[in-house]
N, C-alpha and C positions, 0 to 999 in steps of 0.2 A: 336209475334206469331211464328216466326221462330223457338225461343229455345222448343217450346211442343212440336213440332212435331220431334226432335231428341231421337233415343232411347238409352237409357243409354247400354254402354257395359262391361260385365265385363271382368275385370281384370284374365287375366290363367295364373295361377302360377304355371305350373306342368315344371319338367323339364324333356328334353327330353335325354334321357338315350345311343339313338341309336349310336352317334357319340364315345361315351365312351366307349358300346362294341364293337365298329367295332374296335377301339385301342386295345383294352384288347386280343380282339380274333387275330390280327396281333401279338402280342408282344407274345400271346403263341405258335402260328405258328414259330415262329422267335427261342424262347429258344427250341422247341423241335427238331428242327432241328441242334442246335449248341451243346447243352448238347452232345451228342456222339463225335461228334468232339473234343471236351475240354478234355472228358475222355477217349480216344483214347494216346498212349502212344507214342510218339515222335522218338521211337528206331524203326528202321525197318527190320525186318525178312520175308521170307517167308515159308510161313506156308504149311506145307503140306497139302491136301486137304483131306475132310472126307464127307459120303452123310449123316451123324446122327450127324452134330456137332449144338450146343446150346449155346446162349447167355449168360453168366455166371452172378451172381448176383455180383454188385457191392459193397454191403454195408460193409462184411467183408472179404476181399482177400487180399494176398501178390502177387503181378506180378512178377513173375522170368523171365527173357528173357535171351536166352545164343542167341548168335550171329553166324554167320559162321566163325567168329576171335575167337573165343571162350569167345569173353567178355561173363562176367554174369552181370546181371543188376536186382538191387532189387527195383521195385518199379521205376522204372528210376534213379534210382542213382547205379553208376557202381561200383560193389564190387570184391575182390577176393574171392576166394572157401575157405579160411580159416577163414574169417569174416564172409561171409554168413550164416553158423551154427549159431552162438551167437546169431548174430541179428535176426533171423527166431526162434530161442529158445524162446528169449525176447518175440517178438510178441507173440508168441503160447503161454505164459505164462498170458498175459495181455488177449489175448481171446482162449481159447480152442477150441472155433468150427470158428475158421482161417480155410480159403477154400489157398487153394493154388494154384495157373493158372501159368500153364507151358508155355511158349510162347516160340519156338524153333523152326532154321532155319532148314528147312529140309536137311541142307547139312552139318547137325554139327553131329557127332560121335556118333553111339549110347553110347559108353564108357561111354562117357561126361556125358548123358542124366541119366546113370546107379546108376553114383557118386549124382547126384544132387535126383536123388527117394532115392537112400540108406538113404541121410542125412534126407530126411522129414521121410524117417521108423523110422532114430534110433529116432527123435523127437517125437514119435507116433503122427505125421499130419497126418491125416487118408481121408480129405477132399480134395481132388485136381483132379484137371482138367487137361488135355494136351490141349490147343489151336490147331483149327483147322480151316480150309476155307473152306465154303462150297461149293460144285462143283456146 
């Protein structure tokens, strides 16, 4: 008599989903915060400030950085003024609409700055950016 009076239970086979998004949504929390970090450039300048300066698109840019040493850096690898033409040629030959981001210490020459726009003129780079900080 004991066993009639037990009610059968069924079996839930559903699986519960919540512990999985709470992972997924930390782990995007996590890359959206380091991705800029990563793609932030290892050379340190400082940048003159500007109250209209904008985020530049990553997808196809060359980073030029001139230093208050006057190093140049292409890309974070350090070149001189007489290689930088070539390799800035190459690039702009493999993509035409190359942006170009100027990143410059605010205590470097304008001379300097003169020589480096001249070179992206004679390349017809027509897309370029100066780096700036926002106030």
């Amino acid at each position: 008599m004991i066993g009639k009076n037990r009610v059968k239970q069924k079996l839930v086979a559903e699986i519960n989903i919540t512990p999985f998004t709470d992972v997924i949504l930390v782990l995007l929390i996590i890359f959206m915060i380091t991705t800029p970090l990563i793609l932030q450039s290892n050379i340190r300048v400082n940048l003159p400030s500007a109250t209209s300066a904008e985020s530049a698109n990553q997808s196809s840019q060359a980073s030029i950085t001139v230093t208050n040493e006057g190093l140049v850096y292409l890309d974070d690898q350090i070149v001189s003024r007489k290689t930088l033409k070539p390799k800035l040629q190459s690039m702009f030959k493999a993509n035409p609409e190359l942006e170009v981001v100027l990143f410059s210490d605010r205590m470097v020459r304008f001379k300097d700055i003169v020589g480096l726009l001249d070179i992206f003129n004679e390349l017809g780079i027509r897309h370029m950016n100066i780096a700036a900080r926002t106030e």
